[in-house]
N, C-alpha and C positions, 0 to 999 in steps of 0.2 A: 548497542548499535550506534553506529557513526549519525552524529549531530542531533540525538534527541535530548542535551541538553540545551544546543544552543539556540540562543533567541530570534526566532522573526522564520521561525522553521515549519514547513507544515503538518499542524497536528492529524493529519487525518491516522486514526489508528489508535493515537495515542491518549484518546480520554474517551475510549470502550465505544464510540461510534464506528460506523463499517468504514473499511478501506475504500472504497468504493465500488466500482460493477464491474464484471468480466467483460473486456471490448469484444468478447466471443459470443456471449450467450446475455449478458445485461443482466445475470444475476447479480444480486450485493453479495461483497465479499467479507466477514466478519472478521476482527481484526487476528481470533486465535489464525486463523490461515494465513496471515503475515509467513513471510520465505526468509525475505532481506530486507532493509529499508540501506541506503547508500547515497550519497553524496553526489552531484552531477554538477559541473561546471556551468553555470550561470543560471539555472533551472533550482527550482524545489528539491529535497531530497523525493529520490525515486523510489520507489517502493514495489518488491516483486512477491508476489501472493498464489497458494493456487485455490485456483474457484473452487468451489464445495459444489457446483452441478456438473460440470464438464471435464475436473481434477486438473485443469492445463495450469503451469505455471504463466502465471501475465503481468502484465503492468495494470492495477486499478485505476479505472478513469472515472 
């Protein structure tokens, strides 16, 4: 996946804590449900999951 070697990147996901929560339902998202993690111009890498309650593909917040 793009930029999970490079440094100063965010680990959310990547040392087995949750992605974070569905901005639909506020469930946690576990990171097996990771979609994509990508690259975003001047932001974090973005990261698209689908929730394990509601199944919607989302952005973890």
């Amino acid at each position: 996946m793009v930029g999970e070697s490079m440094a100063g990147t965010d680990d959310r996901g990547l040392r087995g804590g949750p992605l974070g929560t569905c901005p639909n339902c506020d469930v946690m998202i576990p990171p097996a449900n990771l979609l994509i993690r990508y690259e975003s111009e001047g932001d974090w890498p973005r990261l698209f999951a689908e929730c394990p309650d509601c199944e919607d593909p989302v952005h973890p917040e």
